[in-house]
C-alpha positions in Angstrom: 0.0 0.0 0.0 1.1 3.3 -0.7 2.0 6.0 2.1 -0.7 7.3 3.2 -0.7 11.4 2.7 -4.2 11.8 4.4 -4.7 11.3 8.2 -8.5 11.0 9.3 -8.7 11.2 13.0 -11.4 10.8 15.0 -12.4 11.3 19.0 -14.1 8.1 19.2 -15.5 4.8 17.5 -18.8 6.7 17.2 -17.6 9.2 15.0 -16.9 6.9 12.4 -20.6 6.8 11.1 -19.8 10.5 9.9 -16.2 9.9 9.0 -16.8 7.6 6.4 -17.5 10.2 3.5 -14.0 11.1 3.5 -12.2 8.1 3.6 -14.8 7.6 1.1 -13.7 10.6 -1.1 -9.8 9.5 -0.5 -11.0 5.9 -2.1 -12.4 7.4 -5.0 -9.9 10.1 -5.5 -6.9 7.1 -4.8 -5.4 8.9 -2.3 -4.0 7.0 0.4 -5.5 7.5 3.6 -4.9 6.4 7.7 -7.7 6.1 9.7 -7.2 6.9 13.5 -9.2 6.8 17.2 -7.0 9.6 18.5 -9.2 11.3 21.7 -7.9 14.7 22.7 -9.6 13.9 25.9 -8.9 10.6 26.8 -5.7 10.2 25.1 -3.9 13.1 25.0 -0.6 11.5 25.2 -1.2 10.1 21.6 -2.8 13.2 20.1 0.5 14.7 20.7 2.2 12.1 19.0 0.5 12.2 16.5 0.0 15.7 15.6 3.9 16.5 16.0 4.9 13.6 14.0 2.3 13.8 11.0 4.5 15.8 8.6 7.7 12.8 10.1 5.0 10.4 8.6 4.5 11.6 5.0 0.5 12.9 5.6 -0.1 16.4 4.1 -3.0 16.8 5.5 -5.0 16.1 8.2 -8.8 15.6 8.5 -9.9 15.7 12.6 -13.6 15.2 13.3 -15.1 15.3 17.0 -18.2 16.2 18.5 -19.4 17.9 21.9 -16.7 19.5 23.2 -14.4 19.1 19.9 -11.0 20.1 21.1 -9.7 17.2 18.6 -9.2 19.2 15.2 -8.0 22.8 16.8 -5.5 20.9 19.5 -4.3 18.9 16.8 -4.0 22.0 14.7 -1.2 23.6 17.5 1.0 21.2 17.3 1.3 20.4 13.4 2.8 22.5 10.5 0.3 20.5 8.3 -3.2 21.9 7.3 -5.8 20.9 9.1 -9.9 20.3 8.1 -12.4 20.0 11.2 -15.6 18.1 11.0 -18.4 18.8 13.6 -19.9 15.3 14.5 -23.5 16.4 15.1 -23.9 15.2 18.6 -27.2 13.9 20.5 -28.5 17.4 22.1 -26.9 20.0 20.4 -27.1 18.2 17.0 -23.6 19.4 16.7 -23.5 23.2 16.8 -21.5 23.1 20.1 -18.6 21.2 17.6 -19.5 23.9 15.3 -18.7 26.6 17.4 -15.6 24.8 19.2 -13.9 24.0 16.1 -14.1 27.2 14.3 -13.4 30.0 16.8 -9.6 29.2 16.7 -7.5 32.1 17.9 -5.4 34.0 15.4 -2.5 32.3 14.1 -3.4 28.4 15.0 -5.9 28.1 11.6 -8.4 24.8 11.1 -10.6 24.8 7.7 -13.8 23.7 8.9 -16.8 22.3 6.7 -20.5 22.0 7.7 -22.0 19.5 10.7 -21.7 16.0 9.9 -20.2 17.0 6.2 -17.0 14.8 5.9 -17.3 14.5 2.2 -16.5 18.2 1.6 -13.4 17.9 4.0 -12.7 14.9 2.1 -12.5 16.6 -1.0 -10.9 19.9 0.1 -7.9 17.7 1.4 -7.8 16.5 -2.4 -7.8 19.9 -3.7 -5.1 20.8 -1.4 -3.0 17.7 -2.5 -4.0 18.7 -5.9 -1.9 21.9 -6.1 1.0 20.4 -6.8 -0.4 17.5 -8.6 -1.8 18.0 -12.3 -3.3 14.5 -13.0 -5.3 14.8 -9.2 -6.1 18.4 -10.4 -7.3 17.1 -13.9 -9.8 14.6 -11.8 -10.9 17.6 -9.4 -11.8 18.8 -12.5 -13.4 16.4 -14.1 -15.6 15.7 -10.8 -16.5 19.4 -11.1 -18.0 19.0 -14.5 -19.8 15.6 -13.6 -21.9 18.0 -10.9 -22.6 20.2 -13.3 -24.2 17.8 -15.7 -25.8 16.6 -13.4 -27.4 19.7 -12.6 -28.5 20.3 -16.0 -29.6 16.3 -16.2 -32.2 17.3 -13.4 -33.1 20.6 -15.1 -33.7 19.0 -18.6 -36.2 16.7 -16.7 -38.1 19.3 -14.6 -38.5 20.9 -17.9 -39.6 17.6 -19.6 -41.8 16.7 -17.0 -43.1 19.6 -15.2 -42.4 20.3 -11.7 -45.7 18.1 -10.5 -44.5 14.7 -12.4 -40.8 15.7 -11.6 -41.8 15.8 -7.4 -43.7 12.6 -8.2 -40.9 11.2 -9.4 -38.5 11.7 -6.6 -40.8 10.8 -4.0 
């Protein structure tokens, strides 16, 4: 297997359910990617090892969800030079704002990119598009994705127009 240049970390077992989109993405993208339990909480020792050796390990970037209190992606984020993406695991009472809020109000100068509740498939693919900087052939496919969503867009307008918005919401339901 190659080296993996995407680490997706996670504060518990549990969060896996909304991880999987971006290991997803990494699949179809064929980026290597590790997949990690690494609590901020209840292991901090191993956070630390983990954020301060990342770079040491060959990831370029790393991809930290966590929920309730969510210290995971901005701890991680002070002790690595690598960019970091934080996911909000919507959690039972809050439904995940309270990881919302934790993860993006990072002070100045300790920065973590941070996608919608529960959205791991966008922090999935903005890790590609940062890998894909320096990478035409994985730029080429970012591209090429881009377009597929576009024609997709106009595949569902050429049918609403076809149809008529009654038989097109009969249709999807």
């Amino acid at each position: 297997m190659n080296q993996p240049t995407v680490g997706i970390i996670m504060g518990s077992d549990s969060d896996l359910p909304t991880m999987k989109d971006a290991i997803a993405v990494c699949e179809e993208f064929n980026i290597p990617c590790s997949v990690a339990i690494v609590s901020a909480h209840r292991t901090p020792e191993r956070m630390v090892e983990y954020a301060q050796n990342a770079h040491q390990r060959g990831l370029k970037v790393i991809i930290a969800g966590a929920g309730g209190a969510a210290h995971l992606p901005g701890m991680v984020a002070s002790l690595t030079p690598l960019p970091v993406i934080g996911v909000p695991v919507p959690s039972r009472h809050l439904q995940g704002l309270d990881s919302l809020y934790s993860i993006v109000q990072m002070p100045a100068g300790i920065p973590v990119a941070t996608v919608a509740i529960g959205n791991s498939k966008n922090a999935g693919l903005l890790a590609v598009q940062i890998l894909a900087v320096y990478q035409p052939e994985l730029l080429e496919r970012v591209q090429q994705y881009r377009r597929s969503l576009s024609e997709s867009v106009m595949e569902k307008q050429h049918q609403l127009e076809e149809l008529g918005y009654h038989n097109y919401l009969n249709l999807k339901q």
